[in-house]
C-alpha positions in Angstrom: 266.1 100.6 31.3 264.1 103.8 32.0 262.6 104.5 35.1 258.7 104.3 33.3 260.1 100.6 31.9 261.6 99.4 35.7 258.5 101.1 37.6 256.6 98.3 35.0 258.5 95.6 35.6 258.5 96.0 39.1 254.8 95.9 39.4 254.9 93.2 36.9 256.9 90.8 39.4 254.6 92.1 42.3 251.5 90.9 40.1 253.1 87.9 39.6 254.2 87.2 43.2 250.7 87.6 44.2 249.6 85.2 41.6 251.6 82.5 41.7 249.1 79.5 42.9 248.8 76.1 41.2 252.4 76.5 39.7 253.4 73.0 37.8 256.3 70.9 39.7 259.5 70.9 38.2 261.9 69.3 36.4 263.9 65.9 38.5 266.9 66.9 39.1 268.1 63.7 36.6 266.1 64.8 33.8 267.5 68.4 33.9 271.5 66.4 33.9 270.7 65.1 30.8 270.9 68.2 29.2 274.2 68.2 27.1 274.1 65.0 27.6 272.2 62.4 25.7 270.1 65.7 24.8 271.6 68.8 23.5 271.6 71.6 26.1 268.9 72.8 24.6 266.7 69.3 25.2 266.7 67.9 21.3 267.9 64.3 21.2 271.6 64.4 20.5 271.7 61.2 18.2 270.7 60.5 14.8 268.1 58.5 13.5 267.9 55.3 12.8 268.7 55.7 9.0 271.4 58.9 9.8 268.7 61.1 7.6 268.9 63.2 10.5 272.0 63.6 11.7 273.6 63.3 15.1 273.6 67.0 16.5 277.3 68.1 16.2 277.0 72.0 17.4 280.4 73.4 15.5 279.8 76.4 14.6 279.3 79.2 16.9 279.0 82.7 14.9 280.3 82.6 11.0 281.3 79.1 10.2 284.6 78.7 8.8 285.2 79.7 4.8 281.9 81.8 5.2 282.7 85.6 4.2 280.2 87.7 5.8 280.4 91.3 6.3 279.0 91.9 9.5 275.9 93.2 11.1 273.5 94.5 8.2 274.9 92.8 5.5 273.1 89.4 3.7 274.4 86.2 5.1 276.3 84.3 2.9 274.5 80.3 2.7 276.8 77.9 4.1 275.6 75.2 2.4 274.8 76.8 -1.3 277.0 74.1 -3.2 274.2 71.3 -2.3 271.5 70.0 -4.4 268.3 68.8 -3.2 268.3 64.9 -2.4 264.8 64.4 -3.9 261.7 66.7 -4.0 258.2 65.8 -2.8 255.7 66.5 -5.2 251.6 65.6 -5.7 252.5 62.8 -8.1 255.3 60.6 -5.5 253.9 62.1 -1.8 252.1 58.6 -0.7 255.6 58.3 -0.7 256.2 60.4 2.3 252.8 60.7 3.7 254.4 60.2 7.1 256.8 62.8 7.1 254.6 65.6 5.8 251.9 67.7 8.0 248.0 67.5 7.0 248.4 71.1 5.4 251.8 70.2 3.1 249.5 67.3 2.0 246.6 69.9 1.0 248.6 72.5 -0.6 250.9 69.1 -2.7 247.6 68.2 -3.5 245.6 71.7 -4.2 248.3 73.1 -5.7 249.6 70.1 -8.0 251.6 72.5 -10.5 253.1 75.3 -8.1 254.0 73.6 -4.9 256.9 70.9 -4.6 258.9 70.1 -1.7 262.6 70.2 -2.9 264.2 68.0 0.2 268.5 68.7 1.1 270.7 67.2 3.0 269.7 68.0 6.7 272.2 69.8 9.1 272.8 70.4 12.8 275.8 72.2 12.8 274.9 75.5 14.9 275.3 75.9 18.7 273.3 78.3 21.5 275.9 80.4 23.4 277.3 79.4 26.3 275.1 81.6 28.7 272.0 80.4 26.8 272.8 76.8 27.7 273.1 77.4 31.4 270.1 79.2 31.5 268.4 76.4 29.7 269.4 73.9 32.8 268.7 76.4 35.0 264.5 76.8 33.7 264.4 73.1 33.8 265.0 73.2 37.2 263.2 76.4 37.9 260.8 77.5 35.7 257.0 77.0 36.8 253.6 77.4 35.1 251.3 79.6 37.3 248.0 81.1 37.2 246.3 78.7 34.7 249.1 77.5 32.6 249.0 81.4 30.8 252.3 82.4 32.5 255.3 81.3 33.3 257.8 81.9 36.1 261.4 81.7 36.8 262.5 82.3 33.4 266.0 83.5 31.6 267.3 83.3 28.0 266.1 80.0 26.5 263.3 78.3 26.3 261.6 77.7 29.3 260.8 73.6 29.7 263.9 71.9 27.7 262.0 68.9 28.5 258.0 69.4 28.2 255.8 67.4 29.9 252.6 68.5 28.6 251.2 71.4 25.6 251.0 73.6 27.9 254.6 73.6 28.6 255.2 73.4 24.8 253.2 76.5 23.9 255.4 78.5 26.4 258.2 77.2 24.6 257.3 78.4 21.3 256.4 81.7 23.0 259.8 82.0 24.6 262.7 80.1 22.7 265.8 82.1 22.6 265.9 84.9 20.1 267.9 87.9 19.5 267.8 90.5 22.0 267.3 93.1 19.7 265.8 93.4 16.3 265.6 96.3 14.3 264.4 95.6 10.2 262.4 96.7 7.5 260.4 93.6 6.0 257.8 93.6 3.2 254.7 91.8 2.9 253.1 91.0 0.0 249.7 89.0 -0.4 249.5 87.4 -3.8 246.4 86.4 -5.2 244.8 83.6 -7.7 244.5 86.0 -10.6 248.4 87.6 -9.7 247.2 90.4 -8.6 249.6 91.7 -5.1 248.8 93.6 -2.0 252.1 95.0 -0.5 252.9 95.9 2.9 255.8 97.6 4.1 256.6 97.3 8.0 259.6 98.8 10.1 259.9 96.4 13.0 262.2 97.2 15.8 261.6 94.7 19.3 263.6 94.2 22.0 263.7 90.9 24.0 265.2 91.8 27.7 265.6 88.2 28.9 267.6 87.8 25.5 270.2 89.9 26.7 273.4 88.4 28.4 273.5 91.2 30.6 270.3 91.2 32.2 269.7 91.0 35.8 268.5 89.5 37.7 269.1 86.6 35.8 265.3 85.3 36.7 263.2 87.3 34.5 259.5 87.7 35.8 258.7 90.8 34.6 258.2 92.1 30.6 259.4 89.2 27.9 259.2 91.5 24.9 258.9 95.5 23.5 257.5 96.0 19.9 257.4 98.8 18.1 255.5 98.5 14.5 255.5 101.5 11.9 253.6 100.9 9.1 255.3 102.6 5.5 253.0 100.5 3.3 249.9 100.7 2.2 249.5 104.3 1.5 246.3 104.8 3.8 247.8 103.4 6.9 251.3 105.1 6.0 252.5 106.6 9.7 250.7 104.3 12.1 252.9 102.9 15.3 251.8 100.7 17.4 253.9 99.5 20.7 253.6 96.9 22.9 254.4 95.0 25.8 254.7 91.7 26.6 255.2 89.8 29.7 255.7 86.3 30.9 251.7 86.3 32.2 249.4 86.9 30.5 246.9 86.3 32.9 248.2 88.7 35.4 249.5 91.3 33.4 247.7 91.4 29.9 249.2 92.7 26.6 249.5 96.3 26.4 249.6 98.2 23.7 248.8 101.8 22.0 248.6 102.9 18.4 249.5 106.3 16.9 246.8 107.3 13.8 248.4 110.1 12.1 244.8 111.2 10.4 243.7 112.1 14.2 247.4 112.4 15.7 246.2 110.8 18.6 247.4 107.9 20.1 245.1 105.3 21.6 245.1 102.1 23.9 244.2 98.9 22.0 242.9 96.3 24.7 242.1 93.6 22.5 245.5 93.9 20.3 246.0 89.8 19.6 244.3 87.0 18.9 242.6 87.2 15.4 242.8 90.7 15.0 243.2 91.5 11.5 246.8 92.4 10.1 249.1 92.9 6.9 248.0 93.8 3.5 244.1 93.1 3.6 243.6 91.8 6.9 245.2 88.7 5.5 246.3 87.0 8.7 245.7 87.8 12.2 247.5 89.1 14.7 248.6 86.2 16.5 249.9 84.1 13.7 253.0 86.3 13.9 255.6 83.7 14.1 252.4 81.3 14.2 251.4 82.3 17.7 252.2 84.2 19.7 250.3 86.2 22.9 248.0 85.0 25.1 247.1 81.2 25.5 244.1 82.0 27.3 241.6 80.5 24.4 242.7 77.3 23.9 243.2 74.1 25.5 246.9 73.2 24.5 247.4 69.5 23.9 251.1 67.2 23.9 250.6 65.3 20.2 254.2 64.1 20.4 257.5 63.7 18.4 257.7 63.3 15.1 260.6 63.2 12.0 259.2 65.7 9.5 260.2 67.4 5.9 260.4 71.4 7.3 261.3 74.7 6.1 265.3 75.0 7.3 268.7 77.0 6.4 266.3 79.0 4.2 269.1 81.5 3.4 268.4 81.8 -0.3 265.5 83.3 0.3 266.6 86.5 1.5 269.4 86.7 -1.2 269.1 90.2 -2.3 269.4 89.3 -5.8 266.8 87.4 -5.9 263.9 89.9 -6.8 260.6 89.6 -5.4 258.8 89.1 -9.0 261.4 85.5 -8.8 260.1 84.9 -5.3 256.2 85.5 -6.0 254.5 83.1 -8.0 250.8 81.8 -8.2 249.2 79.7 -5.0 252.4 79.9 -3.2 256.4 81.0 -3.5 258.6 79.8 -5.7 259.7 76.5 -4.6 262.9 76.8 -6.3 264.2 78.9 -3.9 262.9 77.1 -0.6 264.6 74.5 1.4 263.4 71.4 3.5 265.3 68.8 5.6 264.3 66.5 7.6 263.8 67.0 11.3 262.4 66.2 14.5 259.5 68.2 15.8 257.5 68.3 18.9 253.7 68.7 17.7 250.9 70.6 19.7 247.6 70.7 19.4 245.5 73.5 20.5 241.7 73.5 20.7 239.5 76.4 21.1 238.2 76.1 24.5 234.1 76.4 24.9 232.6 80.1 25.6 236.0 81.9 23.4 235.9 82.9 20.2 238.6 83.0 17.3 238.9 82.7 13.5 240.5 79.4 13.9 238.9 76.7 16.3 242.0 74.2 15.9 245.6 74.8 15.5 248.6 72.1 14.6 251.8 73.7 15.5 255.2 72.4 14.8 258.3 73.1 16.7 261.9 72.7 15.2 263.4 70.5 18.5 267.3 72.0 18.3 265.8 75.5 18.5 261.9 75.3 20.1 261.0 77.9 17.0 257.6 76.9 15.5 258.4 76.0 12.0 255.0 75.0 10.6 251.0 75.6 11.3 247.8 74.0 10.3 244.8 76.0 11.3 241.2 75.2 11.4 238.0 76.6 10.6 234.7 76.6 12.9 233.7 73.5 10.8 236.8 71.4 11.1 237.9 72.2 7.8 241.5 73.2 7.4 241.9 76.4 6.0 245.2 78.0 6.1 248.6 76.8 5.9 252.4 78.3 7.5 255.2 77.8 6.6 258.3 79.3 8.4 261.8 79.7 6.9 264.3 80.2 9.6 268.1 80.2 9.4 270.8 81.0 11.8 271.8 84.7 12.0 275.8 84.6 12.3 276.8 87.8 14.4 273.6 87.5 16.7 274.8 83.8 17.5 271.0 83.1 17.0 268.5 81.2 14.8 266.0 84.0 13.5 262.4 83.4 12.0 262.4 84.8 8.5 260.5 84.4 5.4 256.9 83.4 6.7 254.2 82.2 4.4 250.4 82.4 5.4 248.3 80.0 2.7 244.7 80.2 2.6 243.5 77.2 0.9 239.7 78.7 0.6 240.7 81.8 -1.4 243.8 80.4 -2.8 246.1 83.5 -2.1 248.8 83.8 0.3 251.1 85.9 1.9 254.5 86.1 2.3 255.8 88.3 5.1 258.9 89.5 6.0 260.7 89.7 2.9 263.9 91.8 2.4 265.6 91.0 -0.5 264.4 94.5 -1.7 264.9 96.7 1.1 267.9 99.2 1.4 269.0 98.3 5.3 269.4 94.8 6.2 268.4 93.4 9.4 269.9 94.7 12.4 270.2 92.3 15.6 271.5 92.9 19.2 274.1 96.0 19.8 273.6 96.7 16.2 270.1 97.8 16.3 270.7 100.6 19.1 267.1 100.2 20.5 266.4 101.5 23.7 263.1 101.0 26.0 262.0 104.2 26.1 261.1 103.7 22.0 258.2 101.4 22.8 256.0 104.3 24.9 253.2 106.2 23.5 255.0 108.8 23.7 257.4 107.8 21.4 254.6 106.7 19.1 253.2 110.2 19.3 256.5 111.8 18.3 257.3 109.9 15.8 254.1 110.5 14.0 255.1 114.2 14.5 
């Protein structure tokens, strides 16, 4: 770390020692044993279903699974399961069917989009463990972790997700916000909104974010200080060619807001952006907003987060054909939404939350429906309300587990807007020339998410 990052994290963790009032009890000590128990040591029920359509959770494979040849960081990952063949697929004609295991927006978009969107359904898998270290530190926040100042932070946090068994949506949201992810990311992803008529909008971001808690290494090993570092450089479209914007996350929101600055290389200046989040504009268009980024992320502070429950639904999983690099994007991109030949669902249970747009705040979106994937706490699906109740856009995530990071990583993400009828699919990198680079590969240090490094590399 650089001295400008520790001198911020140690005012961080003074801001948050003053703030800590109203922090949320803890986990019983007999509810945290459980972990690795009757629950995974990540808090997803261990067994299967009643059927065995989801399986019991078996946790083999740790890294490349056996017979799998990949070549290392920054090569494609090789699907482990590319023999299969869907078991059935959901369409507009048969989902009655399957009503109960499909979210309100699959059911609009089956329904809206009778000839382009199917639901091909596989065989579902829980073959991939957390490391070691992760599962500790996932017994140690259930015993630990706290939410303070208002429910928008979160303290005594390392590695995993912070409540491996949530009591309330509150607790959930900070899950989603905090699951375990790489430590390091560093990728070129393209964006492209595709519209009724076929017509495409393409965006071209170098992402490169670094995730300090993430790291094995880290000390202490309670984090209280900055959760995440972004640095976004925009190569697509031409007229916003050369931006950067940084940013800095921490693990309250309340006490230490976002902060972030952007490099405009008409002026060469760089700027603070106060109000970067929420439903600020972003991608190709304006298409989706800032915080539907992995389907939220940032603040909580606008929305009254509700516990809906558990449920066994048809999600995006092991979505590794999608980022096969010889699948070309004009395969991929079709009308109303991707091509469903080349997406994957199994069945799975998800903890559902409910967030509603609290009285006196404003944003696009007055209800959200988020789903999170229970082995991994990463939000796999959204439904997202208008002002009058009407639901108005749709995503979809397609996450797979990312072999040499030992990590499951959000990729292909689809943003439908059932008003307009276009949507966008975001990072894409089946045409790019560097694969995604994760952990020690991606060399990132701190001092590359400062203005200053924003101004030079504008330069």
């Amino acid at each position: 770390m650089t001295k400008t990052l520790n001198r911020f994290a140690l005012s961080t963790t003074a801001l948050l020692t003053l703030s800590m009032h109203g922090a949320w009890a803890k986990v019983p000590t007999a509810e945290a044993e459980r972990l690795g128990k009757d629950l995974t040591c990540m808090g997803a029920e261990k067994a299967a279903n009643k059927d065995g359509s989801i399986p019991e959770y078996s946790g083999k494979w740790q890294g490349t699974p056996p017979g799998v040849d990949f070549k290392g960081p920054g090569h494609p990952y090789p699907d482990p399961y590319a023999s299969e063949k869907p078991l059935y697929t959901v369409t507009a004609q048969n989902m009655a069917q399957y009503a109960d295991k499909l979210s309100e927006g699959q059911k609009a978009m089956l329904q809206k989009y009778a000839q382009a969107y199917r639901i091909p359904v596989y065989q579902s898998h829980r073959d991939f463990r957390m490391p070691d270290w992760v599962c500790a530190s996932s017994k140690e926040n259930a015993l630990k972790a706290e939410l303070v100042d208002g429910n928008n932070g979160v303290k005594g946090v390392r590695g995993a997700a912070p409540f491996p068994v949530p009591k309330s949506g509150d607790e959930l949201l900070l899950n989603l916000t905090y699951p375990f992810r790489v430590s390091q990311e560093s990728a070129t992803y393209d964006q492209a909104v595709v519209y009724p008529n076929g017509n495409i909008a393409w965006g071209r971001n170098y992402y490169r974010i670094l995730n300090p808690a993430a790291d094995p290494a880290s000390q202490p090993r309670t984090t209280d200080g900055v959760s995440a570092l972004a640095n976004v450089k925009t190569l697509l479209p031409e007229r916003n060619k050369g931006e950067v914007i940084v940013s800095t996350d921490t693990y309250n929101f309340k006490a230490v807001p976002r902060n972030a600055y952007q490099y405009n290389p008409g002026t060469r200046r760089v700027r603070q952006m106060p109000e970067f989040g929420f439903d600020m504009p972003f991608g190709p268009g304006g298409f989706r907003t800032i915080d539907d980024d992995r389907l939220f992320n940032g603040s909580p502070e606008r929305y009254d987060w509700k516990l809906i429950g558990k449920r066994e639904m048809l999600i995006p999983y092991d979505g590794y054909r999608l980022d096969d690099p010889q699948i070309k994007y004009a395969d991929l991109l079709k009308t109303n939404t991707i091509n469903p030949d080349y997406m994957r669902y199994e069945l799975h249970r998800v903890w559902v939350v409910e967030a509603t747009l609290k009285e006196g705040f404003r944003h696009q979106y007055a209800k959200r429906v988020i789903y999170l994937d229970e082995d991994t706490w990463q939000p796999v699906m959204a439904d997202s309300y208008d002002a009058r109740g009407q639901l108005w856009r749709v995503g979809l995530v397609s996450m797979h587990y990312l072999y040499d990071a030992g990590a499951f990583g959000a990729r292909v993400t689809l943003y439908h807007d059932l008003s307009s009828g276009a949507y966008m699919a975001d990072r894409m990198i089946n045409e790019v020339e560097q694969q995604p680079l994760y952990n020690e590969a991606a060399k990132l240090k701190s001092d590359m998410f400062t203005p200053e490094f924003a101004r030079s590399e504008g330069r």
